[in-house]
Structures are given as C-alpha cells and as structure tokens.
C-alpha positions in Angstrom: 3.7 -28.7 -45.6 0.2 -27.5 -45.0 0.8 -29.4 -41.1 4.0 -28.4 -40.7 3.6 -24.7 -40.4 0.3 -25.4 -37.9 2.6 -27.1 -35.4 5.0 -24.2 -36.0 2.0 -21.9 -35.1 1.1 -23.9 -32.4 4.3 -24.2 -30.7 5.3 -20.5 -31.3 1.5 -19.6 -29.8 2.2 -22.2 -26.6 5.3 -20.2 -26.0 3.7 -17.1 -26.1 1.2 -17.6 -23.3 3.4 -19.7 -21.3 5.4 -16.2 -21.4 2.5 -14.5 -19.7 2.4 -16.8 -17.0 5.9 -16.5 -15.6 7.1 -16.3 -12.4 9.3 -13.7 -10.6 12.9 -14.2 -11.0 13.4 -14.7 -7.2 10.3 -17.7 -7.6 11.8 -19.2 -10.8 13.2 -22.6 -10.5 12.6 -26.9 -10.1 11.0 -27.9 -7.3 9.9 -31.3 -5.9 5.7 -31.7 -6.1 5.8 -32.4 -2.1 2.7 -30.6 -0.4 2.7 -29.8 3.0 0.6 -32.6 3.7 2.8 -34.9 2.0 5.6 -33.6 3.6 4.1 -34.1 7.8 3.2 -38.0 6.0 6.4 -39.2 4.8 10.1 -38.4 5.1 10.7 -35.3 3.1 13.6 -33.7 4.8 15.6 -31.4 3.0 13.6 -31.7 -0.2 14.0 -28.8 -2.4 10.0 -27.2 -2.5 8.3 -23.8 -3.3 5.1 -23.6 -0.9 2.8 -20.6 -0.3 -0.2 -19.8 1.2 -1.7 -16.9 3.5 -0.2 -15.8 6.8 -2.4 -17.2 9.9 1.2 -15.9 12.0 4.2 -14.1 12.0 7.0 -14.7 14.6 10.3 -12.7 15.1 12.4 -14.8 16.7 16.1 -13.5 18.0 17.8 -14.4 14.9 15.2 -15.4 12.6 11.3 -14.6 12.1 9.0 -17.5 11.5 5.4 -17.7 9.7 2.6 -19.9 10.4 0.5 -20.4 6.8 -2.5 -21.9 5.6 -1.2 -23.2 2.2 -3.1 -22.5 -0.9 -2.3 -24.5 -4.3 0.3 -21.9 -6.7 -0.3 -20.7 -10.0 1.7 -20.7 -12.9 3.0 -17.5 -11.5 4.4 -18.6 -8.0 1.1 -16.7 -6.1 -0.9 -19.0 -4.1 -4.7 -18.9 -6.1 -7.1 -17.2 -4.6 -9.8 -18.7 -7.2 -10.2 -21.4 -4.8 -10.5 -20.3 -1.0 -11.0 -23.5 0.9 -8.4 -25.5 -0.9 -5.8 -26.0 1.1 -3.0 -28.9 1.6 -3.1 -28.2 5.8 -0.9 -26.0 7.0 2.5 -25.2 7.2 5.5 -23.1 9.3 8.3 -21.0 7.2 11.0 -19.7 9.2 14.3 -17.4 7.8 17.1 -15.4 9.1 16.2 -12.5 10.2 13.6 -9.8 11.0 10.6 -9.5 9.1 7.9 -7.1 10.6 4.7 -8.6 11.8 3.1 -5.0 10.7 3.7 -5.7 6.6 3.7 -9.4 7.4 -0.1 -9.5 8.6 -2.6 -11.9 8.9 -4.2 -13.0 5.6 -1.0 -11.5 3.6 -0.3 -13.6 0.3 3.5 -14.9 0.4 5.4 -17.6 -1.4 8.5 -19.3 0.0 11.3 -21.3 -1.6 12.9 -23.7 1.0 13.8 -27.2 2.0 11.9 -29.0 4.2 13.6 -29.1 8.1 11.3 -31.9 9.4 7.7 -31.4 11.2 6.8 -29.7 14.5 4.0 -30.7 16.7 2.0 -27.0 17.7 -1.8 -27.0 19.4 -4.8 -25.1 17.1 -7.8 -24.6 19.8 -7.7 -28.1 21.6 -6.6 -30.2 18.5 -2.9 -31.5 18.6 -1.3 -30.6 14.9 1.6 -31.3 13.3 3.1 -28.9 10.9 5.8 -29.2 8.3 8.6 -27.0 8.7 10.6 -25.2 6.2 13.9 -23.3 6.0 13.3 -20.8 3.5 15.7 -19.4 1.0 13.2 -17.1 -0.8 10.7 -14.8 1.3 8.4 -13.4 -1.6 5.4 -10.9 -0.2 2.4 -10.7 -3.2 0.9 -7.0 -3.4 -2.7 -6.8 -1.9 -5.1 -7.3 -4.4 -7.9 -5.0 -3.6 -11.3 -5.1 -5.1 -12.8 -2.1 -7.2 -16.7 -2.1 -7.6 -17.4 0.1 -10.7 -20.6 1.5 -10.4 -22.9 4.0 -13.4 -23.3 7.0 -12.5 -27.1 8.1 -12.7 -26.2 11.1 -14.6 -24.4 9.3 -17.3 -24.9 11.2 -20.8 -25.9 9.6 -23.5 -26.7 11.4 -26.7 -28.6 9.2 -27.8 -30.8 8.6 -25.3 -32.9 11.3 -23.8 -36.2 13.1 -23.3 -35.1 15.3 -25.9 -34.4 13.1 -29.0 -36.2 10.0 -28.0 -35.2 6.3 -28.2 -33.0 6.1 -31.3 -31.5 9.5 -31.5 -32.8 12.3 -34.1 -34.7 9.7 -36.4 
C-alpha cells in the first residue's frame, strides 16, 4: 500500500512541474527531432519541426519576410536557452507570408518557429560558401527581451541592529 501511494505522489508531483514548463499554445505540439544540421545533411523536406534561435537577419521580401538565425537548442518551454551561448546546431533561414518589421525583428531577438522544412539554400558568410536549411514557417513566435537587473545595497542601508549607537548585537 505503503508503495502505492509514493508512486501516486510521484506521478501527481511529475505532473506538477511538467505544468511549469509548458509551452505557449501557438508553440504546443509533436515535432520531428531534426536539427538544422541534420536537416542541410540528409533529406528532410517537408518534415514537420519547431526550430529557434537568435536573429543574425531579417528580410521583407514582396510577399513574405525571411529571417536568417543562429539556432540555439529549446527549452521545455519552446524559447531557445540562453544557458548555453555557443551551442548551436549551425544556422538556419525561416521565411513566412508577409511583413514583419526588421525594427522589432532585430538582430540578437529570441524567436521560435514552427514549419516544415522547404529544402537547403546555398548563401556566402564572409568568404565561406554555406548552406542553410530553409523553412516555411507556420508559427512566427517573438520571446520578450530578457533584460538584466543588477541589485546593488545601498550604503545607507538601516539596520537596527547594527550601529554606532547600540553596538554589534543590538541593546545587549
């Protein structure tokens, strides 16, 4: 009895945290495990995949805007982990239907597309010939900027006490 109600506890607690570590509805789904990488290596076409990274470009085009990305590994969330900088799978070009502004959709921007892969595209980064796997995406998903907050003491800080007055451990 005694192990039955720990795997009762164990499963309710596993659902629990899984909870906290759900995507956004619009990033919810099955997709294929195909990396970018993967995808320039074999023949991936039209392979159901949710890829992310940050923004090296954005490109309106006349009926669609395209984005050249680094990709970054996702999180249990959808939003490409920032934990790890240099890991990257190569990178990758999203392109969907139409505009998306190159102003909000700036270099080093965090975004997450659902898609299926449209075959690879050769392009040239400084004097190296790359090829890239392209995507048609379904699902354009922009993260929020995480900003950084240093909290600093003030040198005023009270502290009752602590003080010339009282000394060390208060009124004793």
């Amino acid at each position: 009895m005694n192990a039955k109600i720990r795997l009762i506890a164990l499963a309710a607690s596993s659902l629990l945290l899984g909870a906290c570590a759900t995507a956004p509805k619009p990033l919810q789904g099955a997709f294929t495990p195909v990396t970018p990488r993967e995808a320039v290596a074999g023949s991936q076409v039209g392979t159901s995949v949710r890829w992310g990274g940050r923004i090296v470009e954005t490109v309106p085009g006349q009926d669609s805007t395209c984005f050249q990305l680094i990709s970054r590994p996702l999180g249990g969330t959808g939003r490409p982990l920032s934990s790890a900088p240099d890991a990257t799978d190569g990178r990758f070009i999203a392109c969907r239907a139409g505009f998306y502004d190159p102003a909000v959709f700036t270099e080093g921007r965090e975004v997450t597309f659902i898609g299926r892969v449209d075959g690879v595209e050769s392009t040239r980064i400084g004097q190296y010939d790359y090829r890239l796997p392209r995507m048609t995406a379904d699902v354009v998903y922009l993260w929020p900027e995480v900003r950084e907050v240093e909290i600093r003491p003030s040198p005023f800080y009270y502290d009752p006490f602590w003080g010339p007055r009282w000394g060390r451990w208060g009124w004793w």
